[in-house]
C-alpha positions as CSV (number, residue, x, y, z in Angstrom):
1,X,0.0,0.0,0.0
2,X,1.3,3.7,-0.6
3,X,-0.3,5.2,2.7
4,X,2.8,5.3,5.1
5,X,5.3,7.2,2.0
6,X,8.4,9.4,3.5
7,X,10.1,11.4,1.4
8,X,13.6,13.2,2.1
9,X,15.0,16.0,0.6
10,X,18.2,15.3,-0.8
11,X,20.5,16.8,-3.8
12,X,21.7,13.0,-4.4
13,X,18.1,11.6,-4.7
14,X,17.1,14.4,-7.4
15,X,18.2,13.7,-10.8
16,X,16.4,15.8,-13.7
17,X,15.4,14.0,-17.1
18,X,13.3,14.7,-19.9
19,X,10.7,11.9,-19.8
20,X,12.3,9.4,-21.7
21,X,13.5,5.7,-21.5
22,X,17.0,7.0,-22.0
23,X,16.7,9.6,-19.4
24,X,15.0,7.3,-16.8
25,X,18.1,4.6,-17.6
26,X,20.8,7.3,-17.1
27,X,19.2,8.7,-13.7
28,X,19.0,5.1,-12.5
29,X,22.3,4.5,-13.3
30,X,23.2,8.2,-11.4
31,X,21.3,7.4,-8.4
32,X,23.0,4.0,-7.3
33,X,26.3,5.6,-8.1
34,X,25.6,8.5,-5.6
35,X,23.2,7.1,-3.3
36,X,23.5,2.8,-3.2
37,X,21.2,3.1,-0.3
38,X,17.9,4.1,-1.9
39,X,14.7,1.9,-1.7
40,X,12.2,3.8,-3.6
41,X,12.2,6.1,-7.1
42,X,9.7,8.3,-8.5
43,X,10.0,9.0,-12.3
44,X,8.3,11.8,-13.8
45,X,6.9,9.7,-16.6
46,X,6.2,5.7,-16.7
47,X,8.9,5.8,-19.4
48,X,11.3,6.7,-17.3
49,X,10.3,4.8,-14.7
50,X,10.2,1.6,-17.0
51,X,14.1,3.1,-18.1
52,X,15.1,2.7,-14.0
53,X,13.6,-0.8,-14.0
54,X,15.8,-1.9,-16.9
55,X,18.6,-0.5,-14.9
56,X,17.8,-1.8,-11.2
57,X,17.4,-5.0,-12.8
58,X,20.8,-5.0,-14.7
59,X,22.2,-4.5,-11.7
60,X,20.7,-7.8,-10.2
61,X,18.5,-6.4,-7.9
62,X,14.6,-7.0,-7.7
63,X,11.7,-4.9,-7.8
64,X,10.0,-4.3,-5.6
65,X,12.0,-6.1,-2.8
66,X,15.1,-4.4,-3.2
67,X,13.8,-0.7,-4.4
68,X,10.3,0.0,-5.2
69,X,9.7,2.1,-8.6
70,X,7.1,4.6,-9.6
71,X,6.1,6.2,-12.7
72,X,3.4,8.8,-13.7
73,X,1.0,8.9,-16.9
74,X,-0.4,5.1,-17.0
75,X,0.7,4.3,-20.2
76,X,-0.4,0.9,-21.6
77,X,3.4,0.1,-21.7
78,X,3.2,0.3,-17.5
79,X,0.8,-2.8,-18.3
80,X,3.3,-4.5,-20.0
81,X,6.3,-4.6,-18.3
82,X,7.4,-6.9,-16.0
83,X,6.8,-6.9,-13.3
84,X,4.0,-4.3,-13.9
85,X,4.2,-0.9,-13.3
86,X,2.7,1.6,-10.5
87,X,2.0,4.5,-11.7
88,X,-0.2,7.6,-11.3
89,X,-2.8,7.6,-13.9
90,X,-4.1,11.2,-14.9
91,X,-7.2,11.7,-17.6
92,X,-5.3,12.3,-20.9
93,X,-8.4,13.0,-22.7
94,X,-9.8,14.9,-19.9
95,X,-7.2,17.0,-19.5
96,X,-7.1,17.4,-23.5
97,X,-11.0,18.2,-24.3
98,X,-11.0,20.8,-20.9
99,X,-7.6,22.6,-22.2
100,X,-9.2,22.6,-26.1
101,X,-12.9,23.9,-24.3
102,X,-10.9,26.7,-22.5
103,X,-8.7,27.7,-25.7
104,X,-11.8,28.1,-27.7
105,X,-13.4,30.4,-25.0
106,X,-10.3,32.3,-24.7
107,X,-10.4,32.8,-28.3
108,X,-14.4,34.2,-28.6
109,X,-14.1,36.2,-25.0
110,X,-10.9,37.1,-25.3
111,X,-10.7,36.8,-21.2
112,X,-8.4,34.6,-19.6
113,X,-9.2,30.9,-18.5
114,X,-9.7,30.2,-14.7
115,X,-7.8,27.2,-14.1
116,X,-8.9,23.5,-12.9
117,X,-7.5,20.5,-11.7
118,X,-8.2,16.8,-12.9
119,X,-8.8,13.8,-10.8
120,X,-5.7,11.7,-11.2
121,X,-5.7,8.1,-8.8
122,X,-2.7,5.8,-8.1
123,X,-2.9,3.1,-10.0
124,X,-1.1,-0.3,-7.6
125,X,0.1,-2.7,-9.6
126,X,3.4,-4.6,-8.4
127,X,6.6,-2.3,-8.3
128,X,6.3,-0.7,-5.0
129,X,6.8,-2.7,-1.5
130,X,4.5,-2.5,0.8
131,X,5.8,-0.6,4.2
132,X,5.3,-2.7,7.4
């Protein structure tokens, strides 16, 4: 379960990418150069996530027993992989049909759009470790 999540702030357990496979592979590889210690990783996308998987499991470790792993989008790759990834989902289309709504009404009133947030849910699947 992701209830009981910690998080410290850290220089050695940031590492900026740009959303790719690639990006998520090189961070991985970063992170257990600097900081061996680590049990869990966040990616910014699911394909960077799936990029540190490839990595973690490289280096003979197992997921989610030896580091749990986290992406963000819910692609249908995050189905795929093995093992599966968890991830936070958030409404593509949503997002896509409100932003393409307020674009239009900014273009006929000329006024600004007030902004609004989408539902997004965590989607468990079996790359993070339960906390006991």
């Amino acid at each position: 379960m992701l209830k009981n999540c910690f998080f410290r702030t850290d220089s050695r357990y940031l590492i900026y990418g740009d959303f790719l496979y690639e990006s998520g592979s090189r961070a991985m590889e970063a992170i257990l150069r600097k900081a061996p210690e680590v049990t869990a990783v966040f990616a910014a996308s699911d394909e960077m996530a799936i990029g540190a998987l490839s990595i973690v499991t490289k280096h003979g470790m197992n997921v989610p027993e030896d580091i749990s792993i986290m992406g963000y989008d819910d692609l249908r790759l995050a189905r795929m992989v093995n093992p599966p990834l968890t991830t936070v989902r958030q409404p593509l289309y949503d997002i896509g049909m409100i932003a393409s709504e307020k674009l239009i009404g900014m273009i006929e009133t000329g006024e600004p759009a007030k902004s609004q947030i989408c539902t997004h849910s965590i989607v468990e699947r079996q790359t993070v470790r339960a906390i006991t």
